[in-house]
C-alpha positions in Angstrom: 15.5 -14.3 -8.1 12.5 -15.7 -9.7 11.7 -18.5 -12.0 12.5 -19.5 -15.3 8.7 -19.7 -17.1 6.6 -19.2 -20.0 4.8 -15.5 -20.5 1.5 -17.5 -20.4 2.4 -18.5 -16.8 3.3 -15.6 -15.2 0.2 -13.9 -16.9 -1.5 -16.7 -14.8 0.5 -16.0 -11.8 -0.4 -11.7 -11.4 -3.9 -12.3 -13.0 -5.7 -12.1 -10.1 -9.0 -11.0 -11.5 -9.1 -14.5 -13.7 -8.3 -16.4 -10.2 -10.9 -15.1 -8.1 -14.3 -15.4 -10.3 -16.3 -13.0 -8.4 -14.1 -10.1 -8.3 -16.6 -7.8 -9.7 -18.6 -8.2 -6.7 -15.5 -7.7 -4.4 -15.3 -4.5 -6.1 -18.8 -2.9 -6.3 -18.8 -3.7 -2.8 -15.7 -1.8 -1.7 -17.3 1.2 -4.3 -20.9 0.9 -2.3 -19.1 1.1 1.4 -16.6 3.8 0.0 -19.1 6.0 -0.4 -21.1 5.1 2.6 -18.1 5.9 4.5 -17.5 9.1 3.0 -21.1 10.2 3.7 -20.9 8.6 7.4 -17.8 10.1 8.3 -16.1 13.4 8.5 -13.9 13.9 5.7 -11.9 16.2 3.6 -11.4 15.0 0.0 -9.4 15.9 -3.1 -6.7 17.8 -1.1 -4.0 18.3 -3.1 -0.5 17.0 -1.9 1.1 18.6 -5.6 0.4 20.5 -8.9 0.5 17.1 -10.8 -2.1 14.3 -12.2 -4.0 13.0 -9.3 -2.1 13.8 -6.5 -4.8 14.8 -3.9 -5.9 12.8 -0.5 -8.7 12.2 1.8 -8.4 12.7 5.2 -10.8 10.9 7.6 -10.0 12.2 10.7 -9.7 10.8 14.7 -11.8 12.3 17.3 -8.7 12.8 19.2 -5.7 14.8 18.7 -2.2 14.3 18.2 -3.8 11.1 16.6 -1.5 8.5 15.3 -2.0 8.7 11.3 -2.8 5.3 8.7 -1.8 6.0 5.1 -3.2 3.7 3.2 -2.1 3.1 -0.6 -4.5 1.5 -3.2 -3.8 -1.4 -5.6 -4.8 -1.8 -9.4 -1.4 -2.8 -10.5 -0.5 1.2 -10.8 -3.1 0.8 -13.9 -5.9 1.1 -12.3 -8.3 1.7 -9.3 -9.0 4.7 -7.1 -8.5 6.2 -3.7 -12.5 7.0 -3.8 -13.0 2.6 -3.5 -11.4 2.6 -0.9 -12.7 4.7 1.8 -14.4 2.2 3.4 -10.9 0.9 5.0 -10.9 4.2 7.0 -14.4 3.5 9.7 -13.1 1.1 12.0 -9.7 3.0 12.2 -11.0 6.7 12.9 -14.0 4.6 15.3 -10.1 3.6 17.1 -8.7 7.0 17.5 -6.7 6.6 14.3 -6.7 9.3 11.5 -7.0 7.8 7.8 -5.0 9.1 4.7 -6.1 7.7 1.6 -3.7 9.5 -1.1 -4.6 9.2 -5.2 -2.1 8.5 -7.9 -1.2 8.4 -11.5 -1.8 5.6 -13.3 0.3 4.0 -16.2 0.6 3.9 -18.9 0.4 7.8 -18.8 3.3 7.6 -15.8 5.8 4.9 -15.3 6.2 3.3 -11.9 9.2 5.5 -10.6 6.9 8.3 -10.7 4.1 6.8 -9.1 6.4 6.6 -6.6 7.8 9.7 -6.4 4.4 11.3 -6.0 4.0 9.1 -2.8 7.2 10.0 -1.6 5.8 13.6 -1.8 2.1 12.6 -0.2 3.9 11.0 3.0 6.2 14.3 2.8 3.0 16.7 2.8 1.4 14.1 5.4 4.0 15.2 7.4 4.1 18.6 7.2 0.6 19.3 7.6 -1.3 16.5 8.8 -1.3 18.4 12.3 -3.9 20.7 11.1 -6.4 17.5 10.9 -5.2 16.3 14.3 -2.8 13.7 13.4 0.1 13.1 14.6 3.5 13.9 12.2 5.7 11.7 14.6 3.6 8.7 14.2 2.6 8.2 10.9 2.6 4.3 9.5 1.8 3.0 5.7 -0.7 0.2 5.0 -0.9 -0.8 1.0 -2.8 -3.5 -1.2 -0.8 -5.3 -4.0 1.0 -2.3 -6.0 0.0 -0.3 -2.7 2.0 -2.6 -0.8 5.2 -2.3 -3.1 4.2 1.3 -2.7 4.3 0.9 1.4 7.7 -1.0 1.4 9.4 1.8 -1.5 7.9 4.3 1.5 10.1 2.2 4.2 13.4 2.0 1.6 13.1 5.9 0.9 16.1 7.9 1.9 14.0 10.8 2.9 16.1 13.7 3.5 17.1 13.3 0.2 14.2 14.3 -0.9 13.7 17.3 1.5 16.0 18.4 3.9 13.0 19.4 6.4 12.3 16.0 6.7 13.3 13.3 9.4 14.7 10.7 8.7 12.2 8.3 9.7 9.1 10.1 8.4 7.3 6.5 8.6 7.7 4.3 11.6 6.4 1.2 10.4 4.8 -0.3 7.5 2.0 -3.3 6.8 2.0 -4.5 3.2 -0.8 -6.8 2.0 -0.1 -8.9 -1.2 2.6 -6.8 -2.0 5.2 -7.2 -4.8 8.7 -6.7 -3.9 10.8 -6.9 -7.0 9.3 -6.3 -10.0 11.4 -8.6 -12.9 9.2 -11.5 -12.6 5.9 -8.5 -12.6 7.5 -7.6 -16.4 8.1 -11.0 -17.7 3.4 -11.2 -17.4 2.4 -9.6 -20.9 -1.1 -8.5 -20.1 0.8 -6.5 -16.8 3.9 -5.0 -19.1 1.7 -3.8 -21.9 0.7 -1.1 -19.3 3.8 -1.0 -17.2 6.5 -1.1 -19.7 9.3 -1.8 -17.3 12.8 -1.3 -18.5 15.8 -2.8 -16.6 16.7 0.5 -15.0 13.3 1.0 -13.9 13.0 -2.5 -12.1 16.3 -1.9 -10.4 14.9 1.4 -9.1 11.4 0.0 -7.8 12.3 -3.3 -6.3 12.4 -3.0 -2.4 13.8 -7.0 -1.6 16.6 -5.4 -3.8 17.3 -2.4 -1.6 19.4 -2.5 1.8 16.9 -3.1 4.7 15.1 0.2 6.1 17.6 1.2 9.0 14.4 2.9 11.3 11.2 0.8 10.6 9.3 -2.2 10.1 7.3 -4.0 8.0 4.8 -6.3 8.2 4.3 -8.4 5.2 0.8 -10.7 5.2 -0.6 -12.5 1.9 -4.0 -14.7 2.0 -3.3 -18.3 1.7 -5.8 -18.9 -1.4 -3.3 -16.4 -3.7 -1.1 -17.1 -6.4 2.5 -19.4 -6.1 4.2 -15.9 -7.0 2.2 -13.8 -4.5 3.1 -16.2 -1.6 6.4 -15.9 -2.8 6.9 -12.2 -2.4 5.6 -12.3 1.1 8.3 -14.7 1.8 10.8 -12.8 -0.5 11.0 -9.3 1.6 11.8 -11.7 4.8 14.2 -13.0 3.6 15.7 -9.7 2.2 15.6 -7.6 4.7 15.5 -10.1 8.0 13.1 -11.1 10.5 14.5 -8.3 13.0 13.4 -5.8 9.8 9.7 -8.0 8.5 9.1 -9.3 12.2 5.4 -10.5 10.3 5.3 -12.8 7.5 2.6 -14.3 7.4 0.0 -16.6 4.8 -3.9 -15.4 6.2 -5.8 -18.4 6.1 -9.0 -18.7 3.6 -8.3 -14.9 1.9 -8.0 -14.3 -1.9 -6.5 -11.5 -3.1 -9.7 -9.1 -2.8 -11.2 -10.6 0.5 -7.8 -10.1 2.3 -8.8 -6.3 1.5 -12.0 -6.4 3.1 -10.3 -8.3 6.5 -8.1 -5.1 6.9 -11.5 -3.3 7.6 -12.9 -5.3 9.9 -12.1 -5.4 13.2 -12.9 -8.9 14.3 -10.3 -9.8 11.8 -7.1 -10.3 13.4 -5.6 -8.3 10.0 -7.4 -5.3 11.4 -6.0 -5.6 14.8 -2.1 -6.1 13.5 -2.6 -3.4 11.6 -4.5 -1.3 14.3 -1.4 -2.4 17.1 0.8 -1.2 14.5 -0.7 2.3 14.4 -1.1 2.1 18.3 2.5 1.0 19.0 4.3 4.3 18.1 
């Protein structure tokens, strides 16, 4: 499970904004190259993916087609952040014959977390279903998430998807990379400054805590944290391993000299070998 502490220490443990000092720069970065990307490359934006609040994509797409397709799931603790920051994660994919989703979502308080992840459960299902018209491939599709995106990724791998639609395979996601991501979500409620927001019941962490769930029966997941994060972030990494089994997270892995911000900006570029696991990952299948 998780250990016995103080609310002051787990509010030192998830906030990652008071452990990394120049987070604001991290961030008007990834806005700057965002929107550089967006102007660089073709894309569609704002397509909606449901009738609700924020439930629209951008698509970056390959050259190529019958590309195999990244989705790629934004962080902010489900409070906060955008999918328009983080466009600049799609360049050096699409340059690789890979088209990028980058899906938007609710954000709590207005939401809970079960809902936020319901409305990925139905971007991945539009993905899909139409992604074809953009090129992409339906049969290869793979997740990639940041910190709540990466819980987001690994609740993608756990969902039982013909249960949501009966159209749907039943591996509509082959494989999974989550960076920084949070995997069972008791210890996230017991930080005040992250439950004020959240408000977390006990049904609600049962529901959205993948290391919880049986181990996906047709995918994989790769789980990487950067070694300069919190004691409870490099325990989730090595919590879903030991969950669901090396054969189900064959990557567990501490990224040397990466803080919770800068492991962001290793995904998108491709000396980094993040970029390429994530990259072999979308080439693979």
């Amino acid at each position: 499970m998780y250990q016995a502490a103080t609310p002051e220490w787990y509010d030192r443990m998830y906030n990652n904004r008071a452990l990394v000092p120049g987070f604001a720069t991290h961030l008007q970065q990834w806005a700057t190259h965002s929107a550089q990307a967006r102007d660089q490359l073709q894309c569609l934006t704002d397509l909606s993916y449901g009738a609700g609040v924020n439930e629209t994509l951008d698509i970056f797409p390959a050259a190529d087609a019958n590309a195999p397709v990244l989705v790629f799931l934004h962080g902010g603790y489900w409070r906060s952040l955008d999918k328009a920051d983080h466009s600049f994660v799609a360049p050096p994919f699409v340059k690789q014959g890979v088209c990028v989703v980058v899906p938007n979502y609710a954000l709590c308080p207005a939401v809970t977390v079960p809902h936020i992840v319901l409305q990925m459960v139905k971007a991945l299902a539009w993905v899909w279903r139409y992604i074809r018209e953009w090129g992409g491939d339906p049969a290869r599709i793979h997740v990639a998430g940041h910190s709540a995106g990466g819980h987001l990724a690994a609740m993608m791998m756990a969902c039982q998807w013909q249960r949501h639609a009966a159209d749907l395979p039943q591996d509509v996601v082959k494989s999974a990379l989550s960076v920084s991501g949070l995997y069972e979500l008791a210890s996230v409620s017991r930080a005040p400054m992250l439950q004020t927001d959240l408000r977390l019941d006990e049904a609600q962490i049962l529901q959205c805590s993948p290391a919880w769930m049986p181990a996906p029966a047709h995918a994989r997941l790769l789980s990487v944290a950067g070694s300069l994060e919190s004691a409870e972030f490099l325990r989730h990494n090595r919590l879903i391993r030991k969950a669901w089994g090396a054969q189900h997270v064959p990557v567990c892995q501490e990224l040397h000299g990466l803080n919770h911000f800068s492991i962001v900006e290793a995904l998108a570029k491709p000396e980094h070998r993040l970029h390429r696991m994530a990259l072999e990952m979308c080439l693979a299948g």
